[in-house]
LOTI-441020 format. One record per residue: z, x, y of N, C-alpha, C in turn. Coordinates in steps of 0.05 Angstrom, whole numbers, padded with zeros to 5 digits, always signed. Layout:
REM LOTI-441020
ZXYZXYZXY/...
END
This chain:
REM LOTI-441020
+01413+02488+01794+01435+02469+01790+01436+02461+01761/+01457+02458+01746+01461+02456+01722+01460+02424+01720/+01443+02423+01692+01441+02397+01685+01467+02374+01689/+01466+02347+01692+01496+02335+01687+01507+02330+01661/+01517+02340+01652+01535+02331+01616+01559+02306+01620/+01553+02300+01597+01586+02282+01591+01595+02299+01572/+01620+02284+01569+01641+02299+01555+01634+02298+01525/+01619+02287+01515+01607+02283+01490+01590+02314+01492/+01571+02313+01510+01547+02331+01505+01567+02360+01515/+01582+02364+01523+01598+02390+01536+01621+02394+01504/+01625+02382+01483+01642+02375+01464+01617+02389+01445/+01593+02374+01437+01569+02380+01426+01567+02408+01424/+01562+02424+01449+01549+02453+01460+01569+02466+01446/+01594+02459+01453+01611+02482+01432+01618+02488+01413/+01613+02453+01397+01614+02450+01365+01584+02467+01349/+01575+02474+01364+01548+02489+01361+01553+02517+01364/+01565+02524+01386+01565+02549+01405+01595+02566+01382/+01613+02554+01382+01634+02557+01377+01655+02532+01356/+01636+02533+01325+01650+02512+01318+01674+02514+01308/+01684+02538+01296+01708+02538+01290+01737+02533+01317/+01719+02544+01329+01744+02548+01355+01758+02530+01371/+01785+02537+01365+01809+02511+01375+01801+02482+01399/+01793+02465+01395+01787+02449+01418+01814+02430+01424/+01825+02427+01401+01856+02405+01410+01877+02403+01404/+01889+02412+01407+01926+02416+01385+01939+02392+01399/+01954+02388+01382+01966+02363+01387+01984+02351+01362/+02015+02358+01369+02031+02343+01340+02022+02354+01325/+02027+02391+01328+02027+02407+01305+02004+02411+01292/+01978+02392+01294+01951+02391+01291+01933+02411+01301/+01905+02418+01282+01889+02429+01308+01862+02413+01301/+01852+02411+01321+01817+02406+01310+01802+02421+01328/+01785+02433+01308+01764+02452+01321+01740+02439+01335/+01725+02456+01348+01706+02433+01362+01688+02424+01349/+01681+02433+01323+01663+02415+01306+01678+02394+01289/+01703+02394+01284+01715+02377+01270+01730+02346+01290/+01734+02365+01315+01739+02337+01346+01713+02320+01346/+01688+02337+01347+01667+02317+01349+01654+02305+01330/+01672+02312+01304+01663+02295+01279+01678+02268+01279/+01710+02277+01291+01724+02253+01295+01711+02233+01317/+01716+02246+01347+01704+02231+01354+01672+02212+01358/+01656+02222+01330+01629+02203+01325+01641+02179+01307/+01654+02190+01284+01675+02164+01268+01683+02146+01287/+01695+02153+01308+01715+02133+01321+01694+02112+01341/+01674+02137+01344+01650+02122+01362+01638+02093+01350/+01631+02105+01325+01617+02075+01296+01632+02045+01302/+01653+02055+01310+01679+02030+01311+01671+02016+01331/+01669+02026+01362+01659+02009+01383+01639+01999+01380/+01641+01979+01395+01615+01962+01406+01598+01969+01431/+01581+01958+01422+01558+01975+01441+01553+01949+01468/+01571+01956+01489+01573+01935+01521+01572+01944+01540/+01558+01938+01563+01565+01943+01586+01587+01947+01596/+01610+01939+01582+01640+01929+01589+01655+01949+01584/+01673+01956+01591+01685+01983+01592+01702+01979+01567/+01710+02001+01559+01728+01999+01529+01760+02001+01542/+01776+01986+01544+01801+01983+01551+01825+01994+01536/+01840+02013+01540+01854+02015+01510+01878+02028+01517/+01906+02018+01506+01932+02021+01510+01938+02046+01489/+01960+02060+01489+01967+02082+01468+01976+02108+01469/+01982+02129+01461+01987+02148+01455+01978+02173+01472/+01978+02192+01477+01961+02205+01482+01947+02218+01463/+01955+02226+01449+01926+02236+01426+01907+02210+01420/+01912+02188+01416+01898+02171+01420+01879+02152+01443/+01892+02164+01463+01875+02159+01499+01860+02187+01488/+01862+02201+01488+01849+02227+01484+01819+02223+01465/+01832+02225+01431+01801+02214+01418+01787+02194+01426/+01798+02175+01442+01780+02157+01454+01758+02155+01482/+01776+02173+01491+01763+02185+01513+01724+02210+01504/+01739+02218+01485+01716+02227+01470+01691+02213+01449/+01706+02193+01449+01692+02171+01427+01671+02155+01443/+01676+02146+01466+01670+02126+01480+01645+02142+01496/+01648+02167+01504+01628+02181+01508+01604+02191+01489/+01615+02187+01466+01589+02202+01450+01580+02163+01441/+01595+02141+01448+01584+02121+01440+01571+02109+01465/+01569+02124+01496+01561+02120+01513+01568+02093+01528/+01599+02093+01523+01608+02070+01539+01633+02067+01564/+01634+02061+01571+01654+02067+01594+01676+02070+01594/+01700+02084+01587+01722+02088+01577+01750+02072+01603/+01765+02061+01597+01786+02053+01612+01807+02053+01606/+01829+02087+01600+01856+02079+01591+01870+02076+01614/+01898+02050+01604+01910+02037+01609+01939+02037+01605/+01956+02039+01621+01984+02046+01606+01997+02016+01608/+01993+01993+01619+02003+01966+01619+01975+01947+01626/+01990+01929+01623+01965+01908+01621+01961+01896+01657/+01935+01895+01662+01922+01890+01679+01903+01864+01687/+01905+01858+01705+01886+01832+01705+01850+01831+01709/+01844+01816+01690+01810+01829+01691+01792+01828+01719/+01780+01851+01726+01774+01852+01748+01746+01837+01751/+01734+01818+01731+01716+01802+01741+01692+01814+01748/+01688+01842+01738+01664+01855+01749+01654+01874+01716/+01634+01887+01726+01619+01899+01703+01612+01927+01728/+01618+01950+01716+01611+01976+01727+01591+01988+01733/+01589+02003+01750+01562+02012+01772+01548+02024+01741/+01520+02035+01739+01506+02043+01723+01516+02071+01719/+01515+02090+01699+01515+02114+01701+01560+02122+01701/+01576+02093+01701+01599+02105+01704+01613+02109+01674/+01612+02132+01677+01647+02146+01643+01668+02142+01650/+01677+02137+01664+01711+02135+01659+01717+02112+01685/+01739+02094+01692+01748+02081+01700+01784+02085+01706/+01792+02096+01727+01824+02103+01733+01833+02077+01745/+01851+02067+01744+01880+02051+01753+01895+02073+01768/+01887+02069+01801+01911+02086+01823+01930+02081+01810/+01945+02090+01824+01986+02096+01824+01989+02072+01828/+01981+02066+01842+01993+02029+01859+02020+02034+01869/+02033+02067+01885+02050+02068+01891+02060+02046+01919/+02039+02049+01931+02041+02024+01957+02032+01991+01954/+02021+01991+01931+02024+01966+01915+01998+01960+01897/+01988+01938+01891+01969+01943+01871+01948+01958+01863/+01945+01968+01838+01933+01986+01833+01901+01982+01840/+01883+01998+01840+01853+01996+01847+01841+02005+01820/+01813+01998+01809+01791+02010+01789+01783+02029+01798/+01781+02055+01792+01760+02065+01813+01743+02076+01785/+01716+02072+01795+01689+02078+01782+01682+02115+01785/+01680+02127+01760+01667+02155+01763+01652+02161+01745/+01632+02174+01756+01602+02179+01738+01605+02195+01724/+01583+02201+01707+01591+02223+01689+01583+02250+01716/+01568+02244+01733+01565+02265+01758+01586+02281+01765/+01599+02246+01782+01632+02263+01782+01648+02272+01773/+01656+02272+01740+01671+02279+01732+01657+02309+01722/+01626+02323+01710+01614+02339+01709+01622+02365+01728/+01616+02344+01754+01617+02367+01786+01656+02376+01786/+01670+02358+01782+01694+02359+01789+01705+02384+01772/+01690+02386+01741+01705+02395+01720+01692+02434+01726/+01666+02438+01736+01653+02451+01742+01672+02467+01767/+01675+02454+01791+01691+02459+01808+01708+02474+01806/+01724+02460+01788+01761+02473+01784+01758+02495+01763/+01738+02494+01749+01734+02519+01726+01733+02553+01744/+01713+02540+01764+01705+02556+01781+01727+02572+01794/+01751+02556+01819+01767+02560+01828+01786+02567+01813/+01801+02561+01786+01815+02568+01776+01809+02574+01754/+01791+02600+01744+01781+02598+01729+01785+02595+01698/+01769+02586+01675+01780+02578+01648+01760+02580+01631/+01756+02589+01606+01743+02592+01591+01742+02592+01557/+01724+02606+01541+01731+02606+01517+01750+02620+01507/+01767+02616+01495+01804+02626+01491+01824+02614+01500/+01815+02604+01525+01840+02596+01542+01850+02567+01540/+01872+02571+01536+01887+02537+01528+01908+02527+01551/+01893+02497+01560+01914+02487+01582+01928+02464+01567/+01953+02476+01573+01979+02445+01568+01977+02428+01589/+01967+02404+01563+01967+02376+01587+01992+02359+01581/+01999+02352+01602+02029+02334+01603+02030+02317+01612/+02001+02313+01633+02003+02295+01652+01999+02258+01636/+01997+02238+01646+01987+02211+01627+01959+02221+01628/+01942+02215+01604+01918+02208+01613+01911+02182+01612/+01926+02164+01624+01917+02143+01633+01910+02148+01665/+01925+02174+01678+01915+02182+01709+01896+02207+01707/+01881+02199+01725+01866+02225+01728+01866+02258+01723/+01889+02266+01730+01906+02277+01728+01896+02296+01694/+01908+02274+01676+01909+02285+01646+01874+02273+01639/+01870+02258+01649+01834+02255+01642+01823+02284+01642/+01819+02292+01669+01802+02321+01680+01808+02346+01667/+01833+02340+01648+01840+02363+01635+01818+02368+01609/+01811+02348+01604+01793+02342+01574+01766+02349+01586/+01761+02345+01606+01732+02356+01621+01731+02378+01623/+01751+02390+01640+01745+02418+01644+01746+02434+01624/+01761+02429+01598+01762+02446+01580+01738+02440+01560/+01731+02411+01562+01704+02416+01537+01684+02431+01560/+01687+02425+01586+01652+02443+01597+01663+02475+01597/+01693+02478+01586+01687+02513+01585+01691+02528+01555/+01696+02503+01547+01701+02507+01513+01732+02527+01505/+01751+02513+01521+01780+02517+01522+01782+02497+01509/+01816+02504+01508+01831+02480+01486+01854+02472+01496/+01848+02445+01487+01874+02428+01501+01893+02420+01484/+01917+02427+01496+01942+02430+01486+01958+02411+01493/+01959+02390+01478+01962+02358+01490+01994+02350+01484/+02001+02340+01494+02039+02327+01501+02030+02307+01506/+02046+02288+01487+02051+02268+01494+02072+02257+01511/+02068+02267+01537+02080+02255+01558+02098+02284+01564/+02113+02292+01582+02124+02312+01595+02156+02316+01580/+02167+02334+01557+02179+02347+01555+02182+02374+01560/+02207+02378+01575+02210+02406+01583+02220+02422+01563/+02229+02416+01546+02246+02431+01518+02212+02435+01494/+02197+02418+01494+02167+02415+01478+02151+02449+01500/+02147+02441+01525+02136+02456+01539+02144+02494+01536/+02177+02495+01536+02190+02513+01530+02179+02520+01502/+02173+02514+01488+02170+02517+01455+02140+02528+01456/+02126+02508+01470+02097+02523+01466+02092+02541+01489/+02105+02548+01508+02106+02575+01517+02111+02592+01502/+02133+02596+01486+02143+02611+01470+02123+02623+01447/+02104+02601+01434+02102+02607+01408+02067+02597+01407/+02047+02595+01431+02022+02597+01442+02016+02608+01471/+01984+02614+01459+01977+02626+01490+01960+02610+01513/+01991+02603+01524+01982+02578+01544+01975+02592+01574/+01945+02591+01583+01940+02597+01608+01936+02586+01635/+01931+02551+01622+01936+02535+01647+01957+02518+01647/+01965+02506+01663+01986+02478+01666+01980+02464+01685/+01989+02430+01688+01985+02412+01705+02012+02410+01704/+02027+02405+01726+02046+02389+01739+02048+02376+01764/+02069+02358+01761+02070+02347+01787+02104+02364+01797/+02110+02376+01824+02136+02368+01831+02159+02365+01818/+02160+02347+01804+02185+02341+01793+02188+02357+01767/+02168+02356+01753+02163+02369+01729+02171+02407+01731/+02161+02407+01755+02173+02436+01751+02196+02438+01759/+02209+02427+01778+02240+02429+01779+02259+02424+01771/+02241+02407+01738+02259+02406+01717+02257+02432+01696/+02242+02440+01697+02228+02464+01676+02248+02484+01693/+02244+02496+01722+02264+02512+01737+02292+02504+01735/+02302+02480+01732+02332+02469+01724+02337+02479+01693/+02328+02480+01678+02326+02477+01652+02329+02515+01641/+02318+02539+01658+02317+02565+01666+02292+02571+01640/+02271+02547+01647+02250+02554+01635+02226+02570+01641/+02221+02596+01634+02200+02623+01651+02179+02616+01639/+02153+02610+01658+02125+02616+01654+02117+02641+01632/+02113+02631+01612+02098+02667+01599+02074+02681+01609/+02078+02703+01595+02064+02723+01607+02027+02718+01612/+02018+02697+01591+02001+02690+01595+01996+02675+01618/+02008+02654+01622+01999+02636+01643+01989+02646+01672/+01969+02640+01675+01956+02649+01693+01953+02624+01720/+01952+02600+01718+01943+02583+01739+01964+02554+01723/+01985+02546+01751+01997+02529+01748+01993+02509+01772/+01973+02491+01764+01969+02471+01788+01989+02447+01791/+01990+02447+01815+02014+02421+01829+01999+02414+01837/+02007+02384+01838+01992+02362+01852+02007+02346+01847/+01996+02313+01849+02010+02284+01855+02023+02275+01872/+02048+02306+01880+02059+02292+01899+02061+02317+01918/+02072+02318+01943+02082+02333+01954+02101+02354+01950/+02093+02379+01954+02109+02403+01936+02130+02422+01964/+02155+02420+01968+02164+02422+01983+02167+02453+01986/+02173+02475+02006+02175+02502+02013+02203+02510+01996/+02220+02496+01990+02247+02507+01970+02231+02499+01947/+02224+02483+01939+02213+02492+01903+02190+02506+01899/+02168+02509+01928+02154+02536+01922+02170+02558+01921/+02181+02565+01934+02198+02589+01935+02212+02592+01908/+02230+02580+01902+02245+02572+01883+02220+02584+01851/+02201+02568+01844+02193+02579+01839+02167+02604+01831/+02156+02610+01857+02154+02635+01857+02163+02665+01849/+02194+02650+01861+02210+02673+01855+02210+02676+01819/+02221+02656+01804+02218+02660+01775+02192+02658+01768/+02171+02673+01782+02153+02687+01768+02122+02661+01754/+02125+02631+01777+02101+02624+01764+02079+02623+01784/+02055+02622+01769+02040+02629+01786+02025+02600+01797/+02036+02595+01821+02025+02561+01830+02004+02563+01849/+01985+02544+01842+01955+02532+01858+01970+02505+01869/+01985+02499+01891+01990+02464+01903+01954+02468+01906/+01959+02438+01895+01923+02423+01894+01919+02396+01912/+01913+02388+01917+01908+02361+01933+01875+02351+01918/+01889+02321+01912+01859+02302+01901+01876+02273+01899/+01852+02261+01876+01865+02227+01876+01845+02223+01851/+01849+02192+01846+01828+02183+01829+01804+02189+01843/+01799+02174+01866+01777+02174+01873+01755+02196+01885/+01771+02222+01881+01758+02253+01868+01756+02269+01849/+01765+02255+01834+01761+02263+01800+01784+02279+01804/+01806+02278+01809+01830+02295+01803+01819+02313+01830/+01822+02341+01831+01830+02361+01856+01801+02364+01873/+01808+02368+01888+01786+02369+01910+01787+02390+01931/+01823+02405+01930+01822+02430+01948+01847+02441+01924/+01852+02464+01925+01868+02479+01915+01868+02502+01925/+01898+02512+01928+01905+02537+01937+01911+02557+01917/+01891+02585+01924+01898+02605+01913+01900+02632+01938/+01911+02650+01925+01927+02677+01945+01906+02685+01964/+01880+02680+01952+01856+02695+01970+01850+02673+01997/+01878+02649+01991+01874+02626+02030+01892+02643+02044/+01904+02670+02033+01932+02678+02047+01956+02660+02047/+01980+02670+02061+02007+02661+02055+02005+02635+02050/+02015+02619+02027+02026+02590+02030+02049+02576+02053/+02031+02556+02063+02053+02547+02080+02055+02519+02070/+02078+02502+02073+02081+02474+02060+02060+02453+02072/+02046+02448+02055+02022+02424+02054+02006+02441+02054/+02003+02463+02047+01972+02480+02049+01967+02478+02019/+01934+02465+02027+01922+02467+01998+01896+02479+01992/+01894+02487+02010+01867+02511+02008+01844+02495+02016/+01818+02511+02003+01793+02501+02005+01776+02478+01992/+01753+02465+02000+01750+02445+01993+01721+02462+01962/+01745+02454+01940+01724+02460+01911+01686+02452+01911/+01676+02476+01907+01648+02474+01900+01631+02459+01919/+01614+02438+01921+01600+02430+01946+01611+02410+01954/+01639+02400+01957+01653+02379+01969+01654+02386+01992/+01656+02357+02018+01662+02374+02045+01690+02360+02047/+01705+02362+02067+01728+02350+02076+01720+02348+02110/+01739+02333+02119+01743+02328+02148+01763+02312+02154/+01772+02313+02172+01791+02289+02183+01775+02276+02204/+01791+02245+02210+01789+02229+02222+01798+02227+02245/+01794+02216+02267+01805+02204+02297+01830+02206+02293/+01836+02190+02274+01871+02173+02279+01883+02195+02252/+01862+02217+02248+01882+02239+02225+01882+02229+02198/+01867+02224+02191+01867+02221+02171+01844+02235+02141/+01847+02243+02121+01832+02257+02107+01803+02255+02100/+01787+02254+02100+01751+02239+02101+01743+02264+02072/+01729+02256+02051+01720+02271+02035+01685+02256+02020/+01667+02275+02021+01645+02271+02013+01638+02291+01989/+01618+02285+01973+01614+02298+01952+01597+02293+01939/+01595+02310+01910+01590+02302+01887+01617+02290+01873/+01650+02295+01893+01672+02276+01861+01675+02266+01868/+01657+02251+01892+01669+02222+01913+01654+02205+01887/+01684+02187+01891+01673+02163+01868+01644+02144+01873/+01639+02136+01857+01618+02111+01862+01627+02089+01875/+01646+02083+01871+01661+02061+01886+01683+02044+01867/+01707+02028+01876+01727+02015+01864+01702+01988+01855/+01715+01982+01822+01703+01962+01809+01705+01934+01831/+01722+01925+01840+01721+01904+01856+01705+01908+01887/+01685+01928+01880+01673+01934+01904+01685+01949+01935/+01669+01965+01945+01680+01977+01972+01691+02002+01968/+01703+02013+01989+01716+02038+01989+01708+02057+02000/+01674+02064+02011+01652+02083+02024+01649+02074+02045/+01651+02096+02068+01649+02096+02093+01615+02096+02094/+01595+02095+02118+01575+02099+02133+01572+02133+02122/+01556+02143+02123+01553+02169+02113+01559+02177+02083/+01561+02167+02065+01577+02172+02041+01602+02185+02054/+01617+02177+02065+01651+02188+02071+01670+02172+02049/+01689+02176+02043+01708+02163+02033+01737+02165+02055/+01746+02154+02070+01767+02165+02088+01792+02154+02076/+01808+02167+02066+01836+02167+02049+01864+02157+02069/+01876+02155+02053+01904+02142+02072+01927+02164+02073/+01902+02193+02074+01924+02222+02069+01922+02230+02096/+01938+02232+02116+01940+02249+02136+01935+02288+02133/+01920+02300+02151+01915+02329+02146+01904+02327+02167/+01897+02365+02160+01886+02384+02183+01867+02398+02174/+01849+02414+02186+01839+02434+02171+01838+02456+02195/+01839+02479+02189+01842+02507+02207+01814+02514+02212/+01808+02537+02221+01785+02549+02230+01768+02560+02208/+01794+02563+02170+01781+02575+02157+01773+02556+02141/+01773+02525+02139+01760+02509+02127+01789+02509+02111/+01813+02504+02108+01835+02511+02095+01844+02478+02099/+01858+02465+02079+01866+02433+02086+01896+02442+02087/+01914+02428+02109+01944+02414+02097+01943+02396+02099/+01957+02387+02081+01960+02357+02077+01992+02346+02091/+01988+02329+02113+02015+02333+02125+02033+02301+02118/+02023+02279+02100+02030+02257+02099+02011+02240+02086/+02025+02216+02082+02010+02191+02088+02005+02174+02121/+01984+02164+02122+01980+02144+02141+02004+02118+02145/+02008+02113+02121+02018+02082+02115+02055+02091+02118/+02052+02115+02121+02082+02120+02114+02102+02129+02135/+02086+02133+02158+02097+02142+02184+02127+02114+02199/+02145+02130+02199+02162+02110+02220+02159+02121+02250/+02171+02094+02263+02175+02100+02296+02202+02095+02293/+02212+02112+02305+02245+02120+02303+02254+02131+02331/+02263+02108+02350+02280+02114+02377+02248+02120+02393/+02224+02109+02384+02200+02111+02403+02183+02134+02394/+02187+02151+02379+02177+02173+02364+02163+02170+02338/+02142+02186+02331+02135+02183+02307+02150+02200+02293/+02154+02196+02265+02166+02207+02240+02164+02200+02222/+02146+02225+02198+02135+02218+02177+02160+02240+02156/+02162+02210+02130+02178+02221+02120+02179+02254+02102/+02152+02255+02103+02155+02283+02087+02162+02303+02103/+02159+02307+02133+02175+02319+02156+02203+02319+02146/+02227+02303+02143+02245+02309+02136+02257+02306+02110/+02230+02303+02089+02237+02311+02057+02241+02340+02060/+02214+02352+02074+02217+02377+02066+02235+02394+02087/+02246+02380+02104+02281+02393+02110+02302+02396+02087/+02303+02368+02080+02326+02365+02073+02327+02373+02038/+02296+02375+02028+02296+02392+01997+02306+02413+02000/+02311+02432+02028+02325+02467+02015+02358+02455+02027/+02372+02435+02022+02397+02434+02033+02410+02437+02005/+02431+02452+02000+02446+02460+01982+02455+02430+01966/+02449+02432+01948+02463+02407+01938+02447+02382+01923/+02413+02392+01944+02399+02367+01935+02377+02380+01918/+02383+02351+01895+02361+02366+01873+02332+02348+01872/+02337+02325+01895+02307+02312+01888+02313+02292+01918/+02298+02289+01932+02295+02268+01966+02275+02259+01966/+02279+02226+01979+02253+02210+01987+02275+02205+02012/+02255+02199+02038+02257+02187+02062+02241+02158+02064/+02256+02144+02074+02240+02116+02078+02259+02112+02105/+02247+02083+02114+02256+02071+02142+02270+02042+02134/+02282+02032+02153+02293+02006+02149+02290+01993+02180/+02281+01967+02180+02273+01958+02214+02308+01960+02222/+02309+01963+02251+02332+01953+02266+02329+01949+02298/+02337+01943+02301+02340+01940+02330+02352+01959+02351/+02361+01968+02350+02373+01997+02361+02344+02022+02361/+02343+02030+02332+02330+02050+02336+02294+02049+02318/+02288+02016+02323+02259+02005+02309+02253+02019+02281/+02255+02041+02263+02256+02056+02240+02275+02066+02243/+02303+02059+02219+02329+02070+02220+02316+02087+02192/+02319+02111+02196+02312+02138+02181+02330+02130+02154/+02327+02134+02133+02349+02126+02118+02334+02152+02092/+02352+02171+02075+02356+02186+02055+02363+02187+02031/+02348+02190+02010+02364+02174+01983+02359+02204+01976/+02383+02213+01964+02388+02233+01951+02392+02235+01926/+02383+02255+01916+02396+02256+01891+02408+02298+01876/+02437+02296+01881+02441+02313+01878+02468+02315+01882/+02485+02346+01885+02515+02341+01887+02525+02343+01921/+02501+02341+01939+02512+02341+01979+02522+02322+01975/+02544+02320+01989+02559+02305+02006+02544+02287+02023/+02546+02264+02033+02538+02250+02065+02542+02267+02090/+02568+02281+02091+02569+02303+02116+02553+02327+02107/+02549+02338+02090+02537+02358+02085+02504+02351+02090/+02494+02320+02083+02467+02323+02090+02464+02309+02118/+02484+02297+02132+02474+02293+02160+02483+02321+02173/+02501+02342+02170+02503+02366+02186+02480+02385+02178/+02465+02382+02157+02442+02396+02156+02418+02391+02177/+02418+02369+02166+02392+02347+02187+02398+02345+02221/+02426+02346+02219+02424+02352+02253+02426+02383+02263/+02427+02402+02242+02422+02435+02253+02392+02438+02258/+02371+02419+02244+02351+02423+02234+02326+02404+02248/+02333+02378+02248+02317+02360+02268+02324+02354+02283/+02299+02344+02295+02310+02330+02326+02316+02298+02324/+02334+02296+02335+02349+02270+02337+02339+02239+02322/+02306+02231+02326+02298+02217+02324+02283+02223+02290/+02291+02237+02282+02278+02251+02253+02309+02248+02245/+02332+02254+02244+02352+02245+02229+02368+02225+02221/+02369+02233+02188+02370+02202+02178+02402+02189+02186/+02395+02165+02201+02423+02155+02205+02441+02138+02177/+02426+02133+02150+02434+02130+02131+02437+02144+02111/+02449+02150+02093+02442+02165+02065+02454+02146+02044/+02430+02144+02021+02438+02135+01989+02440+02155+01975/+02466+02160+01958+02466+02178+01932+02454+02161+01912/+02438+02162+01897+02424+02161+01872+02416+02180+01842/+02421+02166+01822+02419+02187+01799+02384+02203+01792/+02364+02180+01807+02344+02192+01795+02317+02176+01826/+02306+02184+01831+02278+02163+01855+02264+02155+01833/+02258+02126+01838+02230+02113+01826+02199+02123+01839/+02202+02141+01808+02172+02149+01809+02161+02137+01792/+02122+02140+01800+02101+02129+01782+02095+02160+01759/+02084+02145+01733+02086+02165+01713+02070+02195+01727/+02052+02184+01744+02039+02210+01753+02059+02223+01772/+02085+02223+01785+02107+02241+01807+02097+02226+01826/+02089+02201+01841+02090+02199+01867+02110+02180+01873/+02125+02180+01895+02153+02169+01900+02134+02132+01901/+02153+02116+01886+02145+02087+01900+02158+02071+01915/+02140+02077+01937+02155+02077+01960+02168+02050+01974/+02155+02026+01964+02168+02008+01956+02187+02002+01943/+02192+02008+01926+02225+02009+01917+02241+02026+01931/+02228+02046+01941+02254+02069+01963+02267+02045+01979/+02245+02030+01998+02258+02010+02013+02269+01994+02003/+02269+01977+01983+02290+01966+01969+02321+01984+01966/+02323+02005+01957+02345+02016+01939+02350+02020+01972/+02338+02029+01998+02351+02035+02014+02373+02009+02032/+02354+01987+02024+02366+01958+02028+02394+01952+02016/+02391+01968+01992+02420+01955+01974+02409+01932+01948/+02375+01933+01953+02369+01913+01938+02359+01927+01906/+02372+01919+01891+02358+01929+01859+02323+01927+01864/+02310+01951+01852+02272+01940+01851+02275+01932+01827/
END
């Protein structure tokens, strides 16, 4: 078993191993890996030496050197994209980094990860999708989420280079396809069906395009498959260091919510009432305000799934998100991912509204050029009665969190008529 590194000491090995070689582009910049870890010791001098996590608002090239700074100054790093209320606590021993969930279902959580977890996690995905010296992944994601954190891991433990955006342009992305050799990508969902709107082609390099954050529907796999990219749908969270199963060709055919196997010595399982259970080495330590670990080291998630005979996960929902509609259950990604291949729609969230008639009135916020008849004559060729939405909102855009997950709290507002 390989020693545990931080991102300092995995930064180190290659400024040694490989000092000239590209470790960060960013705004036309490069720094090699002996010249990143010269920066980040400078930037290190600056902090203070606390138990207390280093908090810090900004940029992404600047969440970035700090993320590296804070490790070689051996302190707990916490970026932040808005301000937060102090959580009154001091962090488990042994934790590097500190994520802020989505807080898509409402306030956000700390969650605590060791340098273990983030080590095993970065190890994992190198593995499954593999990455190495040469190979450069475009990060787009925030790294204030996990998401764009694990990108800086996995590439210092393989001594790749990160190809850093500040925040997700598709016209930026187009450019450095064009004119580098980009072999990984992170997106969420939306991101690529703007890049596919846009008639932006994967180059010839790119080898592994992971989805995740949100739910990736069977029309924009297809969709893009067909133009030629090559997609891993991943499934993870904060509180597994970013991915924890990912699909590649060797799980066989993709079917919607399939996300493959559970990475490196992670286990998965579900629950009684269906719900996702994950143990590990990238199960967090625990949320700063304490809790979160089941009896067994389990962590049991608020993700509904399955797993097959071949150890294969789909992920079929949320827990929290299910309506009862005319006495039936119905979860809205059941009839997102109907109503994403209906002609017309370029982006759907499903939410419920109470009533009395039918206890969850199905309600559809669209966004695209269908008609109201065109998306209730779809939905009634297609579901059964108690799955079709008896409302529809046209909308120009769904409130998402910077990471792609629908907030689902404002769906029910906008479905109300109420501004969020």
């Amino acid at each position: 078993m390989k020693p545990v590194r931080s991102l300092a000491q995995h930064l180190a090995n290659f400024a040694i191993q490989t000092p000239d070689a590209p470790a960060l582009i960013a705004g036309g910049k490069t720094w090699s890996s002996r010249r990143l870890l010269a920066e980040a010791s400078h930037r290190a001098e600056q902090i203070a030496s606390t138990s207390a996590p280093y908090m810090l608002q900004g940029s992404a090239l600047e969440l970035a050197f700090h993320a590296y700074a804070c490790s070689v100054k051996n302190r707990v790093f916490w970026p932040v994209h808005r301000n937060i209320p102090d959580q009154g606590a001091l962090p488990a021993p042994d934790t590097a980094l500190i994520i802020s969930t989505s807080g898509s279902e409402g306030q956000p959580k700390a969650v605590m990860l060791s340098h273990g977890n983030l080590d095993a996690a970065a190890i994992a995905a190198n593995q499954r999708l593999p990455l190495g010296p040469g190979d450069c992944w475009l990060a787009c994601l925030p790294l204030y989420h996990i998401g764009g954190q694990s990108i800086l891991w996995r590439c210092a433990e393989a001594g790749a280079t990160v190809l850093l955006h500040d925040g997700f342009d598709a016209a930026l992305v187009a450019s450095d396809f064009a004119g580098r050799t980009v072999t990984h990508i992170s997106l969420v969902p939306a991101m690529l069906a703007l890049l596919l709107d846009a008639g932006i082609k994967p180059p010839a390099s790119l080898r592994h395009a992971m989805i995740g954050g949100a739910a990736l529907s069977k029309a924009l796999f297809e969709r893009a498959s067909r133009a030629g990219w090559p997609l891993n749908p991943s499934y993870g969270m904060s509180e597994s260091a970013a991915q924890i199963a990912t699909w590649t060709p060797a799980d066989g055919p993709w079917q919607e919510g399939l996300v493959g196997r559970a990475l490196g010595d992670n286990e998965l399982a579900i629950s009684d009432d269906g719900r996702i259970r994950l143990r590990g080495p990238q199960r967090m330590t625990g949320y700063l305000a304490a809790g979160g670990l089941d009896q067994g080291a389990w962590l049991t998630t608020g993700d509904l799934g399955k797993i097959d005979q071949h150890g294969r996960l789909t992920v079929t929902g949320r827990a929290d998100d299910m309506l009862i509609s005319a006495g039936c259950n119905v979860h809205p990604l059941q009839v997102e991912s109907c109503l994403a291949a209906c002609p017309g729609i370029r982006d759907i969230a499903v939410t419920g509204l109470p009533d009395s008639t039918w206890g969850d009135l199905v309600v559809a916020l669209v966004v695209g050029s269908a008609t109201t008849d065109e998306v209730i004559n779809w939905s009634k060729a297609r579901l059964p009665s108690a799955a079709q939405p008896r409302r529809i909102v046209h909308l120009t855009k769904l409130p998402r969190t910077p990471g792609g997950k629908l907030e689902r709290s404002a769906l029910r507002q906008l479905a109300a008529g109420v501004k969020p």
